[in-house]
N, C-alpha and C positions, 0 to 999 in steps of 0.2 A: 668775300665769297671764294671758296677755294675750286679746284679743278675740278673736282667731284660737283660741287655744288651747280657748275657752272652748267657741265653735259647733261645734270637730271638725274634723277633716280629711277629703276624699273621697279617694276609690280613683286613683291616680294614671293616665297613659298607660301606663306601661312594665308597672303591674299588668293593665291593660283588655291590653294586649300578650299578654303572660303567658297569659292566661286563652282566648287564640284556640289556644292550646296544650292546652289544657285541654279546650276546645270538642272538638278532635279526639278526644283522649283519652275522652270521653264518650263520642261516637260508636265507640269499638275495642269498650269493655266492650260497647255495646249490643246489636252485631254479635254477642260470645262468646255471649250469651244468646240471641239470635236464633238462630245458627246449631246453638246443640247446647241441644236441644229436652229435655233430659231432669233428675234432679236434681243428676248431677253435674255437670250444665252449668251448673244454677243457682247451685251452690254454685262454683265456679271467678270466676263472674262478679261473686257477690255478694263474694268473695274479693277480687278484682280491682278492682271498685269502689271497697273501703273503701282498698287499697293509692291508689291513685290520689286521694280523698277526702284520704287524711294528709297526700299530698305537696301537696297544693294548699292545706290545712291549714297547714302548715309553711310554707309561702311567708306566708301570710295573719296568721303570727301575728309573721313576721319583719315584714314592710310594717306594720304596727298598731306596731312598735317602733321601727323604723326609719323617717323620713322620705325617701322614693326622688322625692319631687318634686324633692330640687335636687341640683345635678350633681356627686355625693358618687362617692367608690369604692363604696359600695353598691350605688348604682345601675347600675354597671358591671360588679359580681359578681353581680347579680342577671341581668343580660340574659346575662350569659356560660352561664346556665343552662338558656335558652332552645331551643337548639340539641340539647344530653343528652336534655332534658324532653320532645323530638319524636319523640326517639329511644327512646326507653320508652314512647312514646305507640303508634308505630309496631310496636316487639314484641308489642303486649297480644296481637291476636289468637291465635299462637303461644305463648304466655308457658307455658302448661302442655303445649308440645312444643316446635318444635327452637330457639324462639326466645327461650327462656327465661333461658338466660345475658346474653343482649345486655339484655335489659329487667333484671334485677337489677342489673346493673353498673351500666347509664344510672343507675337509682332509686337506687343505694349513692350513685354518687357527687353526684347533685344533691341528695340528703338530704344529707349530709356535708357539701356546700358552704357549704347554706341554714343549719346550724347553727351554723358556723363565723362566717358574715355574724351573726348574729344573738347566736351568743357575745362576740363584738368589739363588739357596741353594747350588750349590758345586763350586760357586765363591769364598765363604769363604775360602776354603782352601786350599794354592798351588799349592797341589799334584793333589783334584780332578778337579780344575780351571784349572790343563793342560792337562787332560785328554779330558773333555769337551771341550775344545778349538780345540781338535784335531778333535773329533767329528762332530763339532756345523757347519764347515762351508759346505760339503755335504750335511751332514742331514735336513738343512734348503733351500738348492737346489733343495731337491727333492722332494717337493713338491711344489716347483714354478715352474720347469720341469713339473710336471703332472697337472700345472694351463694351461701351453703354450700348450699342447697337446691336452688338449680338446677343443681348436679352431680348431683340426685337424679331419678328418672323415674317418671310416676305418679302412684298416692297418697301414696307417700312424701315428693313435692314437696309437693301441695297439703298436708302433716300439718303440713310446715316450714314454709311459708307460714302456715299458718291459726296458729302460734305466733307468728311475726311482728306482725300482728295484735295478740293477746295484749299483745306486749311494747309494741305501741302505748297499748294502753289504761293498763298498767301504766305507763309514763313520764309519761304526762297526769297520773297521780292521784298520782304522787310529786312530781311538778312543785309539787302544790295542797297537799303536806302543812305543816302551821305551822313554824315554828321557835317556841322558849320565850317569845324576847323579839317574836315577832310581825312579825320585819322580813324576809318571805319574798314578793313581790307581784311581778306583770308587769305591762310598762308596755303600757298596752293604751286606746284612744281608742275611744270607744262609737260614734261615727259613721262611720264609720273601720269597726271591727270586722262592725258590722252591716251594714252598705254594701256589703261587700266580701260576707258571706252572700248577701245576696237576688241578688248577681247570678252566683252561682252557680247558684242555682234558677229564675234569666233564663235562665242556660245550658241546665240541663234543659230546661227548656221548649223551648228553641231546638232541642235533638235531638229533641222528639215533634214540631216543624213539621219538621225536612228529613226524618226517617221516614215521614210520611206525606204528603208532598210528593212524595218517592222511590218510594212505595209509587203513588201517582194517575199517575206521570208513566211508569210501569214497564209500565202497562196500557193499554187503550183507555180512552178516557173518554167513560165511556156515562153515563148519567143514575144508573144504582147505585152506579157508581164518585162521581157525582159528590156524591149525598148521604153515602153513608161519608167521603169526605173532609172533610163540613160537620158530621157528629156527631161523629167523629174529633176535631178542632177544638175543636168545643165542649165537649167532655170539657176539653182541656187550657185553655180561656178560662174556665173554671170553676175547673180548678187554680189557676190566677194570680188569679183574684178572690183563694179561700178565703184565698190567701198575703198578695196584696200589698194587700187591701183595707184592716188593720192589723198582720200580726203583724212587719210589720219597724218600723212605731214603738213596739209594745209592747216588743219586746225588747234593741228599742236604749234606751228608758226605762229597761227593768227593771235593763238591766249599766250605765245609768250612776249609778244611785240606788247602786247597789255601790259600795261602798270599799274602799279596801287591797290585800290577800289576798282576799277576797272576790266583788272581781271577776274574779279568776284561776277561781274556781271557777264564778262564772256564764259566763264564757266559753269554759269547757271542756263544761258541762253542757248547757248553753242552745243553741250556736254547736258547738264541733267534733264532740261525741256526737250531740246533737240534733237538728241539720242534717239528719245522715247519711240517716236511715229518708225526713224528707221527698225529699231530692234519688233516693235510690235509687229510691222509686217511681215519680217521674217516669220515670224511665230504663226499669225495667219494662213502663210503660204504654207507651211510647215503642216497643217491640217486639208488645205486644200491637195496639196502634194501627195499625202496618205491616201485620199480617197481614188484620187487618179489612175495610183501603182498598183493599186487592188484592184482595180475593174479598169483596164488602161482600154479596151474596144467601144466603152461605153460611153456617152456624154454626159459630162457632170450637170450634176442635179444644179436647181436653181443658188439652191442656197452656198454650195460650191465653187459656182461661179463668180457670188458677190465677193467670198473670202478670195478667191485669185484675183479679182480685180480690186478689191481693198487692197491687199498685200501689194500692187504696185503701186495703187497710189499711195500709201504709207511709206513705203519704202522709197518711191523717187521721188515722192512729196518730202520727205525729210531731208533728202538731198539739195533740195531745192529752198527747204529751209533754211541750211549750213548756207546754202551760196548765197541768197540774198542777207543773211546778216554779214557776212565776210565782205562784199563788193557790190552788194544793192543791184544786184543784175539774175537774170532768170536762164538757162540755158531752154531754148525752144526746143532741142529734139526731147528733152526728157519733160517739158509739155505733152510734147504729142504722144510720145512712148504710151504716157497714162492715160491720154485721149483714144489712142487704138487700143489698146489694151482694153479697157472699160466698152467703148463701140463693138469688140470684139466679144464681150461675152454679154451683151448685151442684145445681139442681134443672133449672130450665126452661129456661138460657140454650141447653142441646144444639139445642135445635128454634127459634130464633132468629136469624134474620139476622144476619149479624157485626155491618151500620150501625147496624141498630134498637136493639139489643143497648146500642152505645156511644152512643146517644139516650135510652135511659134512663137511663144512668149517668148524661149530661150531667146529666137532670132532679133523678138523688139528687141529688149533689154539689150544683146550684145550690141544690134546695131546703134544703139543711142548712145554706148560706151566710148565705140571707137567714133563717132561722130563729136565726141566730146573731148577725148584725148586729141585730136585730131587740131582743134580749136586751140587744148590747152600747148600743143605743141611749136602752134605757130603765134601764140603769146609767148612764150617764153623766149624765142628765138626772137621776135620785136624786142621785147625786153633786155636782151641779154645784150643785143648791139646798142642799145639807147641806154638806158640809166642804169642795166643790172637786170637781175631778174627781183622784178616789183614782187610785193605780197600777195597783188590781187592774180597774176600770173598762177598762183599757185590753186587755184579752186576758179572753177570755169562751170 
């Protein structure tokens, strides 16, 4: 392994490309939830999200195996995907009516492409030729599953879709299963890997600012509008602390202390499952956020309030996810965060200004942050005079 090999590789242009694709794509799901206010709109969306999650998954675990920095046919099968990828991005809004065929087809086939790229690079060798193998035959199901369902209309659609789904989750953990002699492993770069997550959850973040950007610039800009926009903000400047203050050095540490097989499993549990709950709440909030900065004197409606109080517990639920697979331990303030949070729009939030409302939130969230940095600070300092600074020290 040479020096290069040793520090990691970053997220290349043609991935940062990719992902302004991706960026849109965000923005569709947000919209599905925005605009149908009810539970099946939740579930279509949150349906929607996770399809769109895999495929950006799937690119992400092709780029971790495949080097698309140099000017390989890779990198030329990769950009040819870019184009479908617009085009599936472009159906979401419709995807559960007339537009439905056109987004499975685009998804059948840039899923089908991505796998094929990616079968052709870790066929070379044994170990990662049986991992993919174990992979390769779900994963390329399920989106010929979600080809045959969009002939369907309905619930019928969304029963086929939400199998889809399923048969994602099921290709992941077949992917992870051992072989006897133990040579079953993905080739996967921990800086690289992890690199490529947080700016994913850059992305979220980036649709709570044009949402309530969109939302300020839709209205007059009166002095109510203009504090909703400033605790709006602050909610999501608080998100990005909770995230980027450590948990991407923790869990870039964590998958690279992994070995083998091993870290096929942390980077399926930690990164592609794990992810999900954080980035989806962004995207939740990111709709509740919008309605707030438009009417900021007014108390949000009921349905408003489940998506703010979803959005936290997605979001410090997944934090909490990361930490108990890292160190099997639960941090209590960001329990409770979720616990007032949820009690608060629950009870009192009805008679609440939409702004004030997302200024208190601002205040849980940050106050659970530094309650938690606070923790992680005097772990480290134990740590540091005793054995070093331990792994577990690094996510609190």
């Amino acid at each position: 392994m040479g020096p290069s090999e040793a520090r990691g590789r970053h997220a290349t242009n043609l991935e940062l490309f990719l992902d302004l694709v991706f960026v849109f794509a965000v923005t569709q799901v947000a919209g599905v939830l925005g605009s149908s206010l009810s539970l099946e709109g939740f579930g279509q969306g949150l349906l929607l999200a996770w399809l769109v999650w895999w495929l950006w998954s799937q690119f992400t675990w092709l780029g971790t195996a495949v080097d698309l920095s140099d000017r390989s046919a890779a990198q030329f099968q990769v950009l040819a995907t870019i184009p479908l990828t617009l085009l599936m991005a472009v159906a979401i809004p419709a995807a559960f009516g007339t537009s439905g065929l056109q987004f499975a087809a685009a998804y059948l086939a840039v899923n089908l492409w991505a796998l094929s790229i990616q079968g052709w690079s870790l066929g070379r060798d044994p170990a990662t030729r049986s991992a993919w193998l174990r992979y390769v035959p779900l994963a390329a199901l399920a989106p010929c599953v979600l080809l045959a369902g969009a002939f369907l209309d309905g619930e019928a659609r969304f029963v086929v879709w939400s199998a889809v789904a399923l048969f994602n989750v099921a290709s992941a953990i077949a992917a992870g299963t051992r072989l006897r002699d133990g040579a079953s492993e993905w080739s996967i770069d921990p800086v690289h890997f992890a690199e490529r997550h947080a700016l994913f959850v850059i992305i979220s973040l980036g649709e709570i600012v044009v949402a309530v950007g969109a939302a300020a610039t839709a209205v007059e800009l009166s002095p109510a509008v203009g504090f909703g926009l400033i605790a709006a903000t602050a909610v999501a400047c608080a998100f990005w602390w909770t995230y980027f203050a450590f948990v991407p050095a923790a869990v870039e540490r964590l998958l690279a202390l992994a070995d083998g097989a091993e870290r096929g499993d942390v980077a399926r549990n930690v990164f592609t499952f794990g992810h999900f709950p954080i980035v989806f709440g962004l995207v939740l909030y990111a709709v509740a956020a919008k309605h707030a900065v438009a009417h900021p004197t007014e108390p949000l409606g009921s349905v408003d309030l489940a998506m703010l109080a979803g959005a936290v517990a997605f979001f410090v639920g997944g934090l909490l996810g990361l930490q108990w697979r890292a160190v099997h331990h639960l941090a209590p303030e960001r329990l409770i965060a979720i616990a007032v949070v949820a009690a608060l729009c629950a009870t009192v939030a009805g008679g609440i200004p939409g702004g004030v409302l997302l200024a208190v939130v601002a205040l849980i969230i940050g106050t659970m942050q530094a309650v938690t940095l606070r923790r992680l600070d005097r772990r480290a300092v134990v740590g540091a005079v005793g054995d070093g600074l331990r792994p577990e020290a690094l996510e609190d």
